[in-house]
C-alpha positions in Angstrom: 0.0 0.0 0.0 1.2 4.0 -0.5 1.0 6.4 2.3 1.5 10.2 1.8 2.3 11.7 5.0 1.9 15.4 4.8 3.8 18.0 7.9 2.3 21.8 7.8 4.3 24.3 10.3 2.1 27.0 11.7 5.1 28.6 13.4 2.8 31.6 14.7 0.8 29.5 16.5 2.9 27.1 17.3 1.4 23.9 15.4 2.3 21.4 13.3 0.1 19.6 11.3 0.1 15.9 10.5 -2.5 13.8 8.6 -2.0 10.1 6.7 -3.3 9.4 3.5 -3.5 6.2 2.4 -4.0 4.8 -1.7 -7.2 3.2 -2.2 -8.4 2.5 -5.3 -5.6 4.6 -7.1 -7.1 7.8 -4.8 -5.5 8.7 -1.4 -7.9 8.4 1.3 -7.2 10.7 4.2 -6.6 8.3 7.1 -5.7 10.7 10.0 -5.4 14.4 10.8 -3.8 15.9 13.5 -1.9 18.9 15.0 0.8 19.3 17.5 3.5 21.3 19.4 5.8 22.6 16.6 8.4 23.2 19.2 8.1 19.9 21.1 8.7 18.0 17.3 11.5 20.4 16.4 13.1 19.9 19.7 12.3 15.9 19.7 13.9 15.4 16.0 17.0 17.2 17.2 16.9 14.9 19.9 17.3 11.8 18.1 15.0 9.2 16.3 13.5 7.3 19.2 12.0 11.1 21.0 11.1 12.2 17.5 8.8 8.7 17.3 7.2 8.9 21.1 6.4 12.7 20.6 4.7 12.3 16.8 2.7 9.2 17.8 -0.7 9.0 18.5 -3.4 7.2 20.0 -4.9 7.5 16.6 -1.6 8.2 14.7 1.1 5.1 15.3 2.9 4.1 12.6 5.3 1.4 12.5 8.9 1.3 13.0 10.2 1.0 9.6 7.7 3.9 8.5 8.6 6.4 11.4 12.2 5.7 10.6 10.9 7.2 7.0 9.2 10.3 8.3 12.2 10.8 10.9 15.0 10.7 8.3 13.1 12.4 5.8 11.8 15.3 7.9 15.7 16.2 9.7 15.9 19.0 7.0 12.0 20.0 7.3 11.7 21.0 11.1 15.8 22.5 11.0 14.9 25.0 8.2 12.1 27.9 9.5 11.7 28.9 5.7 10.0 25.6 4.7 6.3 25.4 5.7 5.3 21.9 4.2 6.4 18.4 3.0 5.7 15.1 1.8 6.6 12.1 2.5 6.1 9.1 0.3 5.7 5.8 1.8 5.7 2.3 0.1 4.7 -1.2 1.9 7.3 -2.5 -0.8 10.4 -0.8 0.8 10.0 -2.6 3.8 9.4 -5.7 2.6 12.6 -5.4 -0.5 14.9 -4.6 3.1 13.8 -7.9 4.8 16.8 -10.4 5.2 16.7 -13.6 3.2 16.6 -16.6 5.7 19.6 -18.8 4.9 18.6 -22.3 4.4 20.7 -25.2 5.2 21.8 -27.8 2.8 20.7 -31.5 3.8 22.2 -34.5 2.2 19.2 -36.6 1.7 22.0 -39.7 0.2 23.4 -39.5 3.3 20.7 -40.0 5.6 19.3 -42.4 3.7 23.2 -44.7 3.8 23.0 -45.0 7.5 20.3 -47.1 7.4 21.5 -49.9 4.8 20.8 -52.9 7.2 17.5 -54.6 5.9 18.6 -58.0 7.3 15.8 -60.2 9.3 17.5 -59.6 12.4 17.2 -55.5 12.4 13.6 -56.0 11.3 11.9 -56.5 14.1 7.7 -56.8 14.1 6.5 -53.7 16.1 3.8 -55.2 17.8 4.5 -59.0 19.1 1.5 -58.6 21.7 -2.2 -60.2 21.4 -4.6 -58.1 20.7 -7.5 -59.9 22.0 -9.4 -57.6 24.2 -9.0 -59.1 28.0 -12.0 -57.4 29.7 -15.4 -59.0 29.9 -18.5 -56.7 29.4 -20.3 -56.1 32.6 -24.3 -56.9 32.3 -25.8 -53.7 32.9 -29.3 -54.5 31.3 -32.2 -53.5 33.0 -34.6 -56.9 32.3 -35.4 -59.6 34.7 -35.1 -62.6 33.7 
């Protein structure tokens, strides 16, 4: 799926602007709108990435790592420069999945598990089950008529 995440500065009154949009049907549906501290989001993405992502999310508004670690990077230049009042940030689902690490998978030698177990004589064959299976109970008479 494509996101757009769009950041507004009102630096007058102090707000920032957030809203997700998300593609549906090739048209971006708006997902969430909200506003903020400008301040508090400047200060928090001088502060590093982990205070930039506790002070933008949301009860409403919590993306996922890989897509906060977009907005974070993306944004650095955005809150440091006063003369920039807007941006936004494109967001793929594909990006995270093309990063995912390739599970390695080990080689098995199927000709070699199959040469330890060459003996077929009549002593390694042994009959699983050398016990009678004649059931040893007696059914109880629990009928109800008199004789």
């Amino acid at each position: 799926m494509r996101y757009k995440f769009t950041f507004e500065k009102n630096a007058k009154q102090d707000i920032l602007k957030v809203s997700e949009a998300g593609q549906i049907d090739n048209n971006f549906v708006v997902m969430y709108e909200g506003a903020s501290s400008l301040k508090e989001i400047q200060k928090a993405s001088k502060a590093g990435a982990e205070e930039f992502f506790t002070k933008l999310r949301r009860k409403n508004f919590f993306p996922n790592t890989p897509i906060m670690t977009k907005l974070y990077e993306s944004s650095i230049e955005f809150f440091a420069d006063k003369s920039q009042d807007k941006i936004v940030i494109d967001y793929e689902d594909a990006e995270t999945l093309a990063k995912e690490v390739e599970e390695e998978v080990e080689e098995v030698n199927v000709n070699g598990l199959l040469a330890d177990d060459d003996d077929t004589s009549e002593d390694a064959i042994k009959e699983i089950d050398t016990e009678d299976d004649t059931p040893k109970f007696k059914p109880e008479d629990n009928s109800e008529s008199e004789d």
